[in-house]
C-alpha angles and dihedrals in degrees: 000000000000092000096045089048097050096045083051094055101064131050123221116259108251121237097259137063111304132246097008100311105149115225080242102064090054094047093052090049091049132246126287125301082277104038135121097255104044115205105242148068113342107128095057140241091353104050081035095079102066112130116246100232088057088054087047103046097043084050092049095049093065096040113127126187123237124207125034087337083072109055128095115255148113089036092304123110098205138311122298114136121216089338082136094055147068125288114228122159123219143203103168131080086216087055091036088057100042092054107033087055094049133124095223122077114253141163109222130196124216104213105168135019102290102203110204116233116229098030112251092036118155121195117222109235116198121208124291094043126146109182108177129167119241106248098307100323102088114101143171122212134208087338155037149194132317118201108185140194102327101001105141141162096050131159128189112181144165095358126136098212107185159171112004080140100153090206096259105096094202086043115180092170103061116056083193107162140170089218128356124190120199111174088337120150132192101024128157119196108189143174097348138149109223124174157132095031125161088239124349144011100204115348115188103197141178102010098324097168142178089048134164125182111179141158096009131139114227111185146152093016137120115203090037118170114355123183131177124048093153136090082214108101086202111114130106117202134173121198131184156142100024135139111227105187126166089358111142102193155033088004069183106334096196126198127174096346108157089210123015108178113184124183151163085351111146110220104198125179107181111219109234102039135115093245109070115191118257103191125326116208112022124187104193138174105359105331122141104218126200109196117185146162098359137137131219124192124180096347115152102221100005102188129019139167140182115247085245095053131059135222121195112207118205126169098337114161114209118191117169093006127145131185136016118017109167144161136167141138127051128286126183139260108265086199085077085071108037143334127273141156130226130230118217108263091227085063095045105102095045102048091037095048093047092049116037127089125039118333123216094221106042115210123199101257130243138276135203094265087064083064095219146062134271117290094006096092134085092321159014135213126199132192134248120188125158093203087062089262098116131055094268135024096207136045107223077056095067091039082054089053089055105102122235112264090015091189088198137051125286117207106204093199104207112203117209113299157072112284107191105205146094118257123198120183111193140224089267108059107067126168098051131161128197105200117180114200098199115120087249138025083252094069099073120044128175112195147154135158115234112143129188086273105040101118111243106243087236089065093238100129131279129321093241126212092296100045101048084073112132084207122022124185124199103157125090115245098039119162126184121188138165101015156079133270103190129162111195095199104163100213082176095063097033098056088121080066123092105214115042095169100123123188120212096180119023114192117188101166149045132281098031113165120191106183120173092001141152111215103182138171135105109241112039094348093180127010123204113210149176129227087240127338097263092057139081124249127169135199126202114190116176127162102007149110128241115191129185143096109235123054086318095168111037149121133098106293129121099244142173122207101191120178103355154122132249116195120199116217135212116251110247089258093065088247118135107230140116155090132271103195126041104164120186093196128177113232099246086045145100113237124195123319119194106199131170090002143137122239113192133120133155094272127135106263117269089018101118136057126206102238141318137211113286098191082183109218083003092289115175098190090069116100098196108201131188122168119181111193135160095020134126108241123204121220092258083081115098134246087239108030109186131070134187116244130201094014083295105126107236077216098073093044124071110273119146142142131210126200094339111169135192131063092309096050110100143194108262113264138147094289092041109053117194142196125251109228087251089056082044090060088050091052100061126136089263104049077065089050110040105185103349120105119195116237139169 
């Protein structure tokens, strides 16, 4: 009778958003942290400045939980926090108290690292609570969250709660957790980073139910995830998509759960460390137990059970395991409660490791009618701090997470800095985005200063032109918003070097979009390249500003440079005098068009041409064209503003304007070709682009 019973006393989630929430709300919030619209900084300085705790918030607000959180049952249709409530953001323990305890429903924002006082101390959160980190700077110190007996309709989401460890790993004095349950029903804990308590890092205790725990990081920790502490076999729990690593411990430890359903977690135990995995998943007392889709690697014991209780195993995958690995019984079929989609467990680390734990841009979570689960659709979007507070400290980290043959899109989300490396992204990891989430493109800057003649530290020659690049991008796909491409280089202090020239933004490939970018060097500031000669590859620039003196934008792309500005540089000798184009075209391709876009610089009038002629290797069979149309030319352009290069004639190459204005614009002449209005019609952004069509 138990089993008929318990199927009875839940209805099946239906296929749509859950409790009211219109398809158009969530659309406007954005999707989920791995969806195909990512909530953050795409239009540029303006859209820029929104504040984090408003993204957050209005994220927050249309998240939905997946899983058992979601079902309808004990009164409560689903699991969505203080949706219903007012949105305040807090920085304080004394705020984050008030408004966490209180009667009326709220969706609170974590802004800053909250310390408890006294150390170990749990707010009690009463029901209709959503407490969410704002991007990754919300924390929680020495201490965490208590739900007690009914509370009910509870989200934690995108906090780091941390570090109440007593000293005594196996501690019995200090009941110290990230979140402890007692009685608690409809919670969703989500996208966390939990680690380094004195006891738990979640504990669901005493018949806590309708609970989802998804996308969270549990580390360094001994005592991890318990569940159980009641004699009752009534809860129903959904687990997935969560990275267990160093954990010793309850990894769940499972007891008397009704329906335990596991899937798509990643249980990691590091050789070489000081915590050494006990067991990994463990069925106790009478719970029924579906495991799918995991992976295990290097877990001592990886799945256990009672005699009493049953584990069903479908698709794990073990590598490195020892001990007991066990299964038996029959479980149930959790699509009988609600809809989910597996991930392959051989893609499971990478996809769990780039997705769990706060994200700097929040999306607003997925539903059934999506048809997967969190992070698992279009997208992912991984986090780069340089504080620790991110994922990854370091760029070129993230870009290494990134699987081979990624077939979606990868947000690599920047916080504020300056972040002093080289990135390459090869030819294998298409479909990346670098996103910084500073309130100006100013905020994240990736630079480095290699330069042509800069020795390699291997002592194998020189990096070259190409290879001085601070980022260079080889994959197909590549998008770049809301930062800063810069290469130091100090010419002044290297004149001992051969080879100055010194790239910022290397792209090797087709389909590269840099919206709302600085580009900026002085030699070769951003170079324009193909895969090979005989391929395609197109560049898209909107919205951005390329500085630098000598062939600053060249190579052999096809590129657009669309409402812009161009800003000419002096050289380091204080001298005025350069070149903005330097094209490498094939002969049956386009070259570079600047269209729509703002020449100036402080730069002595007459100083700078527009482009010359790159016959790259000497290669006769090029045909380099630049046109520059529709733009507004300082006075620091030349009368003449185009120059051969390498004995080639610019003459016999492709070099035009078209309705230029300003101090630098010029009658058409012999030395200042321009286009009829017919050849006009022929020179359009989309001639450039052909069939590909920038998005965001």
């Amino acid at each position: 009778m138990r089993a008929i019973k318990d199927e009875a006393r839940h209805r099946r989630r239906r296929l749509g958003l859950r409790a009211g929430i219109p398809v158009a709300a969530v659309a406007a919030a954005g999707l989920t942290y791995g969806g195909g619209t990512v909530f953050g900084i795409f239009g540029g300085d303006a859209q820029s400045r929104a504040s984090a705790a408003t993204t957050s918030a209005a994220a927050a607000t249309a998240a939905v939980a997946d899983g058992f959180a979601s079902v309808n049952a004990l009164g409560q249709d689903g699991t969505y926090g203080g949706r219903d409530g007012k949105t305040v953001t807090v920085k304080t323990l004394a705020d984050l108290e008030k408004y966490a305890t209180s009667p009326d429903p709220y969706v609170i924002v974590v802004a800053a690292t909250i310390t408890m006082d006294p150390k170990g101390k749990e707010i009690k959160v009463a029901s209709d609570k959503t407490i969410v980190g704002s991007r990754t700077s919300g924390h929680i110190v020495g201490g965490g969250f208590f739900l007690g007996q009914g509370v009910h309709n509870v989200i934690i989401r995108n906090l780091t709660i941390r570090d109440s460890y007593a000293g005594t790993w196996n501690d019995k004095e200090h009941d110290f957790d990230a979140v402890q349950m007692d009685g608690a029903h409809h919670v969703w804990i989500d996208h966390n980073d939990l680690r380094h308590m004195a006891d738990g890092l979640i504990d669901s205790r005493k018949d806590t139910t309708y609970l989802t725990v998804s996308w969270n990081k549990l580390s360094d920790n001994n005592k991890t995830f318990g569940i159980g502490w009641t004699e009752n076999t009534t809860a129903d729990i959904t687990i997935h998509h969560n990275w267990f690593r160093e954990t010793e411990q309850r990894n769940p430890s499972t007891d008397n759960v009704a329906h335990a359903h596991l899937y798509n977690n990643y249980l990691q135990d590091v050789p070489g460390t000081g915590i050494t995995s006990s067991y990994g998943n463990y069925s106790r007392g009478n719970t029924r137990m579906v495991l799918e889709n995991s992976y295990f690697e290097g877990i001592n014991n990886p799945v256990t059970k009672d005699s009493s209780a049953t584990v069903v195993q479908r698709g794990n995958i073990f590598t490195g395991t020892s001990g007991r690995n066990e299964s038996g019984g029959t479980a149930f079929d959790p699509k009988a409660y609600y809809s989910y989609t597996l991930d392959k467990a051989a893609d499971v680390p990478a996809k769990v490791k780039a997705g769990v734990g706060p994200r700097a841009t929040v999306g607003a979570g997925t539903t059934a009618a999506a048809g997967t689960a969190a992070g698992t659709a279009a997208g992912t979007t991984l986090t780069v701090a340089k504080d620790g507070s991110g994922q990854y400290r370091t760029v070129q980290a993230a870009v290494n997470a990134v699987p081979a043959n990624n077939p979606a899109r990868v947000t690599i989300s920047i916080a504020p800095g300056t972040y002093r490396e080289t990135v390459k992204i090869p030819s294998s990891k298409p479909h990346i985005t670098l996103q910084g989430t500073g309130g100006s493109r100013k905020d994240t800057v990736i630079v480095y200063n290699n330069a042509a003649g800069t020795p390699k530290p291997d002592g194998s020659g020189n990096y070259g032109t190409s290879g001085s690049a601070t980022v260079a991008v080889e994959a197909d796909d590549f998008q770049a918003r809301n930062l800063t491409f810069s290469n130091d280089f100090d010419e002044k202090a290297n004149q001992n070097l051969s080879g100055h020239q010194a790239v910022a933004l290397r792209t090797a490939a087709d389909k590269a979009f840099l919206d709302s970018v600085i580009v900026t060097g002085d030699q070769d500031t951003l170079l324009l390249d193909t895969a090979a000669k005989e391929k395609l590859g197109r560049a898209y620039i909107k919205n951005s500003y390329i500085v630098g003196n000598t062939d600053f934008i060249f190579g052999r792309a096809t590129a657009v440079v669309d409402h812009s500005v161009i800003t000419l540089k002096k050289r380091w000798d204080g001298t005025s005098q350069g070149y903005i184009t330097a094209p490498s075209t094939a002969a049956d391709r386009k070259g570079f068009l600047i269209t729509g876009t703002t020449v100036n610089g402080d730069v002595s009038a007459r100083s700078f041409y527009l482009g010359r002629n790159w016959h790259a290797g000497g290669d006769a069979s090029l045909d380099p064209q630049t046109t520059v149309r529709d733009s507004t030319l300082s006075g620091a352009i030349r009368t003449t503003p185009w120059m051969d290069m390498g004995g080639f004639p610019w003459k016999d190459d492709r070099f035009a304007e078209y309705k230029n204005t300003g101090a630098g614009s010029g009658a058409a002449s012999g030395d200042r070709p321009q286009l009829t209005d017919a050849q006009a019609a022929d020179q359009e952004i989309g001639d450039w682009l052909g069939n590909w069509k920038p998005t965001t």
